[in-house]
C-alpha positions as CSV (number, residue, x, y, z in Angstrom):
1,X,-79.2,17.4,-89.7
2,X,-81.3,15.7,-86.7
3,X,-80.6,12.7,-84.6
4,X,-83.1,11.2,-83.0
5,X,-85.3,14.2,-82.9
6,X,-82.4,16.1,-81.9
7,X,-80.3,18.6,-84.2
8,X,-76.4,18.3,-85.1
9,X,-74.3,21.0,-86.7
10,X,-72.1,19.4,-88.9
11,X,-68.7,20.8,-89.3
12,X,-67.7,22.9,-92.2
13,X,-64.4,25.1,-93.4
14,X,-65.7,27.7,-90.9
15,X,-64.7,25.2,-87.7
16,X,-61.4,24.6,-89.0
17,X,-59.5,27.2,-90.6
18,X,-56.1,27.3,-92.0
19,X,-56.2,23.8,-93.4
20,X,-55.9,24.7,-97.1
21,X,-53.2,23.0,-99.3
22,X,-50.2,25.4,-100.4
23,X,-50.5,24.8,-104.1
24,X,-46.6,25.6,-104.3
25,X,-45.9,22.6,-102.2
26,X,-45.4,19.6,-104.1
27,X,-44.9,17.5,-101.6
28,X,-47.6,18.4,-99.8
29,X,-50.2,18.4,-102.6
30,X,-49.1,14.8,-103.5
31,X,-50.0,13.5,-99.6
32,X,-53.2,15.4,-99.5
33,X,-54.2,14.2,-103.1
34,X,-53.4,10.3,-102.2
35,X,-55.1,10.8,-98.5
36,X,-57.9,12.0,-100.4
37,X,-58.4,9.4,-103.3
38,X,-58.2,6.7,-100.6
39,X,-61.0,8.6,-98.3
40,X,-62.9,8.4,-101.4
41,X,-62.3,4.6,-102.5
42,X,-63.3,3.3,-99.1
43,X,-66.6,5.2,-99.2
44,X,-67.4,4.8,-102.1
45,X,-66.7,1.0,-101.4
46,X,-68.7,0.8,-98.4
47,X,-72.1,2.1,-100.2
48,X,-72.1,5.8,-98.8
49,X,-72.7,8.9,-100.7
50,X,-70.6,11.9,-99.9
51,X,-73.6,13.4,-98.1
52,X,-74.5,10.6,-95.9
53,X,-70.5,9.9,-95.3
54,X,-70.0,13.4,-93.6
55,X,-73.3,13.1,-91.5
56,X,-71.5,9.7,-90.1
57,X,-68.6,11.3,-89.5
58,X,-70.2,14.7,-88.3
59,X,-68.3,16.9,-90.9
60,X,-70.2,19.2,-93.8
61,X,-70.5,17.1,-97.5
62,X,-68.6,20.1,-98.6
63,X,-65.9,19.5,-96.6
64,X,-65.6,16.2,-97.5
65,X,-65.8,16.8,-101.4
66,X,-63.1,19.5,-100.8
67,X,-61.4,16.4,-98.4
68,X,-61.7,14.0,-101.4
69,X,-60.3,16.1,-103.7
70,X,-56.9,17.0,-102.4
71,X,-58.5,20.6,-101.8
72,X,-58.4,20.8,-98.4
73,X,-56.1,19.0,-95.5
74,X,-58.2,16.2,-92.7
75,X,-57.6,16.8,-89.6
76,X,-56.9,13.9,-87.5
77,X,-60.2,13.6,-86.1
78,X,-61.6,13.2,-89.5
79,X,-59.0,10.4,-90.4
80,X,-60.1,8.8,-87.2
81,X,-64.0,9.5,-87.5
82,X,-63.7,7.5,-90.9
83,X,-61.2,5.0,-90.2
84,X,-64.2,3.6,-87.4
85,X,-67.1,4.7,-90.0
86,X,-65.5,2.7,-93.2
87,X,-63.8,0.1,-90.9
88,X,-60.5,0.7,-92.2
89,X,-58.4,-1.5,-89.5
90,X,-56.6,1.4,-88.8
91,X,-55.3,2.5,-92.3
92,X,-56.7,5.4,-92.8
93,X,-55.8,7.2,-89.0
94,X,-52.2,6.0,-90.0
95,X,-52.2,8.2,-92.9
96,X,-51.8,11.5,-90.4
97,X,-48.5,10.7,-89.7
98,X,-47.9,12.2,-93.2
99,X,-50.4,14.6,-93.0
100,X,-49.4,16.1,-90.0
101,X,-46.1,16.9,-91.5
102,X,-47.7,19.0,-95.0
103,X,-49.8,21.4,-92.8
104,X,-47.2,23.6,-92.6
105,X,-45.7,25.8,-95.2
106,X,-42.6,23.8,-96.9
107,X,-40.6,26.7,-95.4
108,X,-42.0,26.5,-91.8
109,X,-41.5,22.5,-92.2
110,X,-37.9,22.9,-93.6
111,X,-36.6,24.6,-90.2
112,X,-38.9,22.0,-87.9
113,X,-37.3,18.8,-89.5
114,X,-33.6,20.5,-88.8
115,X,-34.9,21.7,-85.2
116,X,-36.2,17.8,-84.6
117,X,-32.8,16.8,-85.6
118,X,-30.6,18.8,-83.6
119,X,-28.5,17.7,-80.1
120,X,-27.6,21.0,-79.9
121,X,-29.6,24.8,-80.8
122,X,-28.1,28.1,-79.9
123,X,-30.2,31.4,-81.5
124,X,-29.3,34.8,-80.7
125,X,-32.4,37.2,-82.0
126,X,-32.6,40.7,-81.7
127,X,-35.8,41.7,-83.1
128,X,-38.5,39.7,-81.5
129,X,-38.6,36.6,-79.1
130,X,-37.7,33.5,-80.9
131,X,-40.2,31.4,-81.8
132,X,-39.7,28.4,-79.9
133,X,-40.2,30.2,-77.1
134,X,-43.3,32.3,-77.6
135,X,-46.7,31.8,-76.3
136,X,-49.9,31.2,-79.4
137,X,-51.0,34.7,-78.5
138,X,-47.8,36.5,-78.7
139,X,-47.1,34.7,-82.0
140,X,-50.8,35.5,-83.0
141,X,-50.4,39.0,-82.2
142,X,-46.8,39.1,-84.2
143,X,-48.3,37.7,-87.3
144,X,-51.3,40.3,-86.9
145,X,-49.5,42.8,-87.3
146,X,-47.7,41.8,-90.3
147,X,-47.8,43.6,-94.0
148,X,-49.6,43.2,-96.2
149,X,-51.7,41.0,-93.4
150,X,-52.3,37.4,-93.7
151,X,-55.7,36.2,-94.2
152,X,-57.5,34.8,-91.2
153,X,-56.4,30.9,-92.3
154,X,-52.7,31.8,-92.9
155,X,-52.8,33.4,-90.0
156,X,-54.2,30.6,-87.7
157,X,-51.9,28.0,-90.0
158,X,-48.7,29.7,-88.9
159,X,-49.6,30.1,-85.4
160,X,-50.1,26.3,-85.7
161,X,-47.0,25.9,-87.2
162,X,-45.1,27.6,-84.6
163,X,-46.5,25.7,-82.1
164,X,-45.9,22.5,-83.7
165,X,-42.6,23.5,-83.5
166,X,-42.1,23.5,-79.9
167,X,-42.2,19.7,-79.5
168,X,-38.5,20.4,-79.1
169,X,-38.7,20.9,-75.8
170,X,-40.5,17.3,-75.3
171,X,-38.0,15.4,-76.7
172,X,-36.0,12.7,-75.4
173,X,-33.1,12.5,-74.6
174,X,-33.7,16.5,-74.6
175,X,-31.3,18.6,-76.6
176,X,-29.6,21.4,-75.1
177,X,-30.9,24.8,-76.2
178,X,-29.7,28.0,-75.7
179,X,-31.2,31.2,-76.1
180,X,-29.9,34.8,-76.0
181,X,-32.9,37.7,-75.8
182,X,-32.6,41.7,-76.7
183,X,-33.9,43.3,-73.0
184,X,-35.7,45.7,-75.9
185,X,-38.1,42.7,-76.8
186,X,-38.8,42.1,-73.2
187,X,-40.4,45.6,-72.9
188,X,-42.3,45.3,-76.1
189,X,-46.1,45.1,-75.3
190,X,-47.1,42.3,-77.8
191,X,-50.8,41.7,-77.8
192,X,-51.3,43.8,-74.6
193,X,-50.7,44.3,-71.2
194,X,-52.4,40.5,-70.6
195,X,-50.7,38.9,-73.2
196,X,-47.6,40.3,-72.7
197,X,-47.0,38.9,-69.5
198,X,-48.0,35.5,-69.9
199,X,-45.3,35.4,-72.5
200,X,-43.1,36.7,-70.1
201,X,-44.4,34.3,-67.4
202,X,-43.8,31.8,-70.2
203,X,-40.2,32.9,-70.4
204,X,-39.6,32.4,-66.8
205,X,-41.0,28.3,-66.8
206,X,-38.9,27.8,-70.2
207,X,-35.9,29.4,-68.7
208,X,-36.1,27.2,-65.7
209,X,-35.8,23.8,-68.1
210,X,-32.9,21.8,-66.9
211,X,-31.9,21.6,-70.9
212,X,-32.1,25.0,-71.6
213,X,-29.9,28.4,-70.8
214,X,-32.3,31.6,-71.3
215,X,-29.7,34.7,-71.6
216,X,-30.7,38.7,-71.6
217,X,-28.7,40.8,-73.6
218,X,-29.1,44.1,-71.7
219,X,-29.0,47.5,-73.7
220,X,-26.2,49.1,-71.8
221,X,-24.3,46.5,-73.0
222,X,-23.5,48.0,-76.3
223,X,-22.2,46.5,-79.6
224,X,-21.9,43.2,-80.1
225,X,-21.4,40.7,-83.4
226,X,-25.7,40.4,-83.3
227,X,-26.5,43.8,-84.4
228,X,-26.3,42.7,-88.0
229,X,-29.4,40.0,-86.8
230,X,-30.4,36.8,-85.8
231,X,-27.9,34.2,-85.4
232,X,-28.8,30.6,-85.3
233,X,-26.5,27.2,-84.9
234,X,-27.6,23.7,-84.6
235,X,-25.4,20.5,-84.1
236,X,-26.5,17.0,-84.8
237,X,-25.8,13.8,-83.6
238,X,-23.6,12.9,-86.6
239,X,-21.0,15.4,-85.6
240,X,-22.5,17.6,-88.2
241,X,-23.8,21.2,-87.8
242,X,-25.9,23.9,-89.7
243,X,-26.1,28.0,-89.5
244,X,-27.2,30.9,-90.4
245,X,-27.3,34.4,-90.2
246,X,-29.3,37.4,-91.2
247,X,-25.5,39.2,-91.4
248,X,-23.3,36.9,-92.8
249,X,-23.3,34.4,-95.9
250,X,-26.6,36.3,-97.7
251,X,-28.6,35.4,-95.3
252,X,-28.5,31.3,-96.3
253,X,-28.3,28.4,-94.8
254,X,-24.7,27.1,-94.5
255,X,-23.1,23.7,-93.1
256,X,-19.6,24.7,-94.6
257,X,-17.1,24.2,-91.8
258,X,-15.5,27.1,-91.8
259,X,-18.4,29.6,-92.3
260,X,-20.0,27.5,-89.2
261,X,-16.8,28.6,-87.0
262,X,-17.7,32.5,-87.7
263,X,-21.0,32.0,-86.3
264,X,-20.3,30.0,-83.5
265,X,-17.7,32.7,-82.1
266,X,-19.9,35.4,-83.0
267,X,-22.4,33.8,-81.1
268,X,-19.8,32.8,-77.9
269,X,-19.2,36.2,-77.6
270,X,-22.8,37.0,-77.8
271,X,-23.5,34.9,-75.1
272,X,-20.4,36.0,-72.9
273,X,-21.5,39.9,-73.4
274,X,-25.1,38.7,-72.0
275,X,-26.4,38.6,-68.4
276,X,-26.0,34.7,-67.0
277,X,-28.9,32.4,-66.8
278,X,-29.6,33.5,-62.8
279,X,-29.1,37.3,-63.7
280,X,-31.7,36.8,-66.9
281,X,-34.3,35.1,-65.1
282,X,-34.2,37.8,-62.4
283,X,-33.9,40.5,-65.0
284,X,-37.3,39.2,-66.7
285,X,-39.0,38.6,-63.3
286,X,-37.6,42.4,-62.5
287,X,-39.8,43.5,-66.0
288,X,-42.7,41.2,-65.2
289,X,-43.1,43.2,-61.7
290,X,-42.9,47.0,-63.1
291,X,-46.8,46.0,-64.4
């Protein structure tokens, strides 16, 4: 396409990966489909061919059959490029407020909704650096290396999901969240040398959050009630609470009141077996330095 003499690459699937809708999600198909079917009734009712819509709007006629459809999720650029094209008062940029909320997989979104919720998050993990607290190239890296691998749009859809996630820590009033780390994932070289400490960097600013208490657990410490896996525990504001374990209960989620106790002294003795919040930070600025 040119305008005025000059030419203007219109965006297409290519620009924005990871923005296809998980058939399995219900939910999410149902948004998608009615954001969709009311992209196409204002279009159509303002005159404007599919073609000549997504030149307007700078996006690929593909794309927006695809858009249309309920085949592939807007992102909020779109919804605002043709909320100003179709004059739409503001309708149709209202509508990512649910579509923000089905990009993710229903599993990914399940977690975030009780993570948004929560006054209160303690998570032990053993295996990898949680991620709340991991930089987009360390999680890139993690979900890289996965088998069988993701395909380059899962991939870049679960970063983004992660991500999303960490609107936790910009909360307010901020929850308090607490965090206790394996020294072993410290020391593990994800994504590189670079990469690996930025995350660690990363750790450091996180750690230094007046609402949140980063903990090491150090390898000469020895057995603890974590070895069996992570361990995660997350009050609300109603005075109820929600946990689970990769060691206990299958696995599940559980808000049964007594199962909930297990966890939380499993994970209060955790914490008491790890290095304090001054002795962590020091302990990851210690790593960060043997580069």
């Amino acid at each position: 396409m040119s305008v005025d003499g000059e030419a203007v690459r219109l965006k297409g699937e290519a620009d924005e990966p990871g923005w296809e809708v998980d058939p399995d999600d219900e939910w999410g198909v149902a948004v998608i489909t009615t954001v969709g079917r009311q992209l196409k009734l204002r279009r159509e009712a303002a005159g404007m061919r599919a073609g000549q819509f997504g030149a307007a709007i700078g996006y690929g006629e593909d794309l927006v059959y695809k858009v249309e459809g309920g085949k592939r999720i807007p992102q909020r650029e779109y919804l605002d490029r043709a909320d100003e094209v179709l004059g739409a008062g503001g309708l149709l940029s209202a509508a990512w407020e649910d579509v923000k909320r089905v990009r993710y997989p229903k599993s990914v979104r399940a977690l975030a909704e009780l993570e948004a919720k929560a006054v209160e998050l303690g998570v032990y993990v053993g295996l990898s650096i949680h991620g709340l607290l991991q930089t987009p190239e360390h999680a890139r890296a993690l979900f890289d290396a996965w088998q069988p691998p993701y395909s380059e749009e899962e991939a870049e859809s679960l970063v983004a999901a992660r991500m999303a996630r960490k609107s936790i820590f910009e909360r307010s009033p901020a929850p308090a969240l607490s965090f206790v780390l394996e020294e072993t994932t410290l020391r593990r070289r994800v994504g590189g040398t670079m990469a690996w400490r930025r995350q660690l960097e990363h750790l450091l600013e996180v750690g230094q959050l007046r609402n949140v208490t980063l903990q090491v657990m150090p390898t000469r410490a020895g057995a603890h009630p974590g070895l069996d896996g992570r361990i995660e525990v997350l009050k609300f504001a109603d005075g109820t609470a929600a946990g689970r374990s990769d060691g206990a209960f299958s696995g599940r989620p559980t808000f049964d009141p007594k199962q909930l106790r297990i966890l939380e002294l499993r994970y209060g003795t955790i914490r008491a077996q790890a290095l304090t919040p001054r002795e962590s930070l020091a302990f990851i600025e210690q790593v960060l330095g043997e580069t």
